[in-house]
DOKOL-540967 format. One line per field, with one value per residue (C-alpha): x, y, z; residue number from 1. Coordinates in nm, 4 decimals. Example, Ala and Ser with C-alpha at 12.3 -4.5 7.8 and 13.67 -1.06 7.14 Angstrom:
DOKOL-540967
xx <- 1.2300, 1.3670
yy <- -0.4500, -0.1060
zz <- 0.7800, 0.7140
num <- 1, 2
end
This chain:
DOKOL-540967
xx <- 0.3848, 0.4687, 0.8608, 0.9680, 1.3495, 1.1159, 1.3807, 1.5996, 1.7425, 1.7603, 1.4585, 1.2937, 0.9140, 0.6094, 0.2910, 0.0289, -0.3307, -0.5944, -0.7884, -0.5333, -0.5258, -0.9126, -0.9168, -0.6415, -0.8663, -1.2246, -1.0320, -0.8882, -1.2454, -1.3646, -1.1095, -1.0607, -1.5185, -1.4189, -1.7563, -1.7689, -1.7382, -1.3443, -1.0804, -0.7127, -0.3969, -0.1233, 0.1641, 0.3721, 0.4725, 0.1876, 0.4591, 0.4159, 0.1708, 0.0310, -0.0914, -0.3139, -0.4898, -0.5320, -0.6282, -0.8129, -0.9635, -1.0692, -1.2292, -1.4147, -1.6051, -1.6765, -1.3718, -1.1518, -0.7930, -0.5515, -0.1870, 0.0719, 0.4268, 0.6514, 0.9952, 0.8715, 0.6514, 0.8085, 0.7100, 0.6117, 0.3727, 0.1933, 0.0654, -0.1567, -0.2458, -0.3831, -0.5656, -0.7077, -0.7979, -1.0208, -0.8093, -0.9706, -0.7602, -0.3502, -0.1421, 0.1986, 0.5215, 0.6267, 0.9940, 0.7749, 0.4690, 0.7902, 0.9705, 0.6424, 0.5412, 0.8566, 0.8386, 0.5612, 0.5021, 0.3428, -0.0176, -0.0574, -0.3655, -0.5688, -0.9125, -1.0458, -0.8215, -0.9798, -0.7664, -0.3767, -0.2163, 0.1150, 0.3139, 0.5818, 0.8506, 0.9089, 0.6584, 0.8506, 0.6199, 0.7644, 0.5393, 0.1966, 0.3533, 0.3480, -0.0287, -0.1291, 0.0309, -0.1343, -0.4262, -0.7567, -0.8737, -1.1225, -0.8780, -0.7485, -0.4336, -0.3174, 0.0082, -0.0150, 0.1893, 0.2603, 0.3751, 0.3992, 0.3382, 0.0409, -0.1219, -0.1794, -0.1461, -0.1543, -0.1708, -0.2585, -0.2583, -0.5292, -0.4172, -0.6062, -0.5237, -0.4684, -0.2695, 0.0470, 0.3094, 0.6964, 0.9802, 1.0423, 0.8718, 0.4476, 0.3902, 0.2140, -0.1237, -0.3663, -0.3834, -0.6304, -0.9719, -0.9634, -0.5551, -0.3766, -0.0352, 0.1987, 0.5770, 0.8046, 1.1395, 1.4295, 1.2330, 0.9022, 0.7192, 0.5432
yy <- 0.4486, 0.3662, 0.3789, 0.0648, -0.1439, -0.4874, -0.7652, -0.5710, -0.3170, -0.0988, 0.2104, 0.1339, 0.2254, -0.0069, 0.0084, -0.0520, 0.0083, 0.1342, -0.1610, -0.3641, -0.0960, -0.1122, -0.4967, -0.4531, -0.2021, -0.3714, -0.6906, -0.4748, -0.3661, -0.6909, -0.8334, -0.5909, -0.5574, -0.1532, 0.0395, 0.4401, 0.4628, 0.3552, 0.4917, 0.4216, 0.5247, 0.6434, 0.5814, 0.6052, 0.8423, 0.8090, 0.7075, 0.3922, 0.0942, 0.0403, 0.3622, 0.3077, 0.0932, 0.3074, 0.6464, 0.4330, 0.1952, 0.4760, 0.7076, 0.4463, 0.3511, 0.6681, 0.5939, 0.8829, 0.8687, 1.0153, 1.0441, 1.0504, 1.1935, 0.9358, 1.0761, 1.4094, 1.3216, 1.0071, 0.6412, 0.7648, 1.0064, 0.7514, 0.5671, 0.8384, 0.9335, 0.6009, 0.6289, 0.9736, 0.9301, 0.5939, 0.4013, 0.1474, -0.0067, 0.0109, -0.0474, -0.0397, -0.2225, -0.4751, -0.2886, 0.0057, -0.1524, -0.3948, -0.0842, 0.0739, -0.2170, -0.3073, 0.0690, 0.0278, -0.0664, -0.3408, -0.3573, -0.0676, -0.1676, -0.0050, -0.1337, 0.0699, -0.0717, -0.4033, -0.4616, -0.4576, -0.5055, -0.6103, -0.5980, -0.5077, -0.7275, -1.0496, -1.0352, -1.2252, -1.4425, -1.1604, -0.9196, -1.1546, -1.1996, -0.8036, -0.7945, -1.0410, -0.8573, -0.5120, -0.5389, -0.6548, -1.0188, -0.8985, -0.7813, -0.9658, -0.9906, -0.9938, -1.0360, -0.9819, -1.0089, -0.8337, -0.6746, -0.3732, -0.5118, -0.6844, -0.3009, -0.5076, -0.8045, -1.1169, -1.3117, -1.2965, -1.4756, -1.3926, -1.4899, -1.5307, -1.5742, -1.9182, -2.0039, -2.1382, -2.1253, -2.2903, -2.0884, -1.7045, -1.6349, -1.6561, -1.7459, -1.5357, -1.7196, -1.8024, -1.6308, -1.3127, -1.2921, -1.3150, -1.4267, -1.7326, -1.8043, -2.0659, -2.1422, -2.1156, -2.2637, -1.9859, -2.0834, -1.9874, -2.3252, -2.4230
zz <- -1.4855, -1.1716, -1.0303, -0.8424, -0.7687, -0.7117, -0.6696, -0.8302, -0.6445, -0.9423, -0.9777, -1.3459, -1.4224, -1.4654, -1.7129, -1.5159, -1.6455, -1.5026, -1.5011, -1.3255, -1.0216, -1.0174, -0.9905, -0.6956, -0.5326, -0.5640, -0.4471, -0.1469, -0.0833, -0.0404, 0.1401, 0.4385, 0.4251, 0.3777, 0.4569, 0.4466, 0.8526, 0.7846, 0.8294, 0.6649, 0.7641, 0.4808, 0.5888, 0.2829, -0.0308, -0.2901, -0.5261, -0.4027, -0.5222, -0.2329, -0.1513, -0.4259, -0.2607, 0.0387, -0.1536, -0.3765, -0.1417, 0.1228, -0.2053, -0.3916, -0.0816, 0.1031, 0.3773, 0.4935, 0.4426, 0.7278, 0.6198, 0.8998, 0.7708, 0.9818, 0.9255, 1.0302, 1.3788, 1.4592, 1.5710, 1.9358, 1.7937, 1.6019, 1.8363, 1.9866, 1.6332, 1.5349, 1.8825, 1.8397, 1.5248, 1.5530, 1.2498, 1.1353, 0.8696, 0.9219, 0.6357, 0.5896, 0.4962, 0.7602, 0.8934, 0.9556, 1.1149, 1.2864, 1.4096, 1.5267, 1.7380, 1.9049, 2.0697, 2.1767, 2.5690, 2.6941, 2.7122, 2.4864, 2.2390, 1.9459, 2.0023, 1.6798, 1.4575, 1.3129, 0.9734, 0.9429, 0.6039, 0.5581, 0.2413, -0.0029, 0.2092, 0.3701, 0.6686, 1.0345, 1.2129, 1.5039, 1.3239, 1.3413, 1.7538, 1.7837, 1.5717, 1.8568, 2.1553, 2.0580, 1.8549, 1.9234, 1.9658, 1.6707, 1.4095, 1.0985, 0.9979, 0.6442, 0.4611, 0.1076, -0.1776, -0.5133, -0.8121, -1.0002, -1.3310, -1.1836, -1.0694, -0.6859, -0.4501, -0.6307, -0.3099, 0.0333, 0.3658, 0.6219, 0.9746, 1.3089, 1.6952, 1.6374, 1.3171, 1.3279, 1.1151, 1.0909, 1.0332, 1.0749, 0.7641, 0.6835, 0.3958, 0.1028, 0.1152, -0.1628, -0.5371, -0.5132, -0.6707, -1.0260, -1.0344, -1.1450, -0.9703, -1.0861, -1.0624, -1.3780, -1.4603, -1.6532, -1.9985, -1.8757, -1.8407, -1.5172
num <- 1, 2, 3, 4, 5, 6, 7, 8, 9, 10, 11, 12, 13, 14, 15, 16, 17, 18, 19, 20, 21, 22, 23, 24, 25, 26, 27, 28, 29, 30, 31, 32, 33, 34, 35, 36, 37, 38, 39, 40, 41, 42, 43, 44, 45, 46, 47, 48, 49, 50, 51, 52, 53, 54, 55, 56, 57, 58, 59, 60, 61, 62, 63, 64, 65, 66, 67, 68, 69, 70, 71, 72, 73, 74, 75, 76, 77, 78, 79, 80, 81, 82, 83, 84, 85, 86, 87, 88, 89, 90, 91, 92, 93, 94, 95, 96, 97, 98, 99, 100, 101, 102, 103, 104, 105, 106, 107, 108, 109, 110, 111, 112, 113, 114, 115, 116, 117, 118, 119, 120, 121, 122, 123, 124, 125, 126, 127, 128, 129, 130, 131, 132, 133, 134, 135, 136, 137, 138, 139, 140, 141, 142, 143, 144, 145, 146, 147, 148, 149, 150, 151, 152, 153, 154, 155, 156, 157, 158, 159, 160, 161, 162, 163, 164, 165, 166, 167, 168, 169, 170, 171, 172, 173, 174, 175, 176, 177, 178, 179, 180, 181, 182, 183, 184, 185, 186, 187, 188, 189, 190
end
């Protein structure tokens, strides 16, 4: 059962099976090409549903997961930690990777870092200006979207150096392996 406010606002828990995490997490694996010699960053309590996909996602293919306690060392200190450390794969919400990357000074880049995952809130076309800015020409960007009753990301948006996009949002991108997305009306018909 996993504890989550969604849209909501309001905590409830979620039954998620197994099987749905596993389907997240081989989808993960596919998408971000994760081979043992990665390395993610966890950024974020295990409570939360996307950490299974990094504990998960690093495990089942012979990564290495480094957590980083942010509250305790601090935005600054994260930089040289995803430095020192060789990260590979960055994932995070987008007001934390946001907040990270607007502290950061110009020029400052992460070379090793060659996946960045985005998700769990609306993701600014200021955050894919930031990716750009301090990331290297080689890495992929990704926002994805999804839900707790789902296990995973049901959607997802990969980005490059030269997409554009209208408006101050990007969009959440095509259904993910193996789901079917469609719009309903209040009584449940597409």
């Amino acid at each position: 059962i996993l504890q989550t406010s969604g849209a909501t606002g309001q905590p409830r828990g979620v039954e998620v099976s197994h099987a749905s995490v596993l389907h997240a997490v081989d989808n993960y694996a596919v998408m971000a090409a994760i081979v043992p010699e990665d390395r993610f960053t966890m950024l974020t309590t295990p409570a939360y549903l996307a950490a299974h996909s990094a504990v998960l996602g690093a495990l089942l293919n012979g990564a290495c997961l480094l957590p980083f306690d942010v509250r305790t060392l601090g935005l600054a200190a994260m930089a040289d930690w995803l430095e020192q450390e060789a990260l590979t794969i960055y994932q995070s919400p987008p007001s934390l990777f946001r907040a990270f990357a607007r502290q950061l000074p110009k020029g400052r880049v992460f070379p090793s870092l060659r996946f960045l995952r985005l998700g769990g809130e609306p993701v600014l076309l200021s955050d894919l200006e930031l990716f750009r800015e301090h990331f290297s020409p080689n890495a992929q960007f990704f926002n994805t979207f999804g839900i707790s009753e789902a296990g995973g990301n049901v959607a997802y948006l990969r980005t490059d150096r030269e997409s554009a996009f209208a408006g101050p949002l990007l969009p959440i991108g095509s259904p993910s392996e193996g789901q079917d997305v469609f719009l309903a009306d209040d009584f449940g018909k597409p």
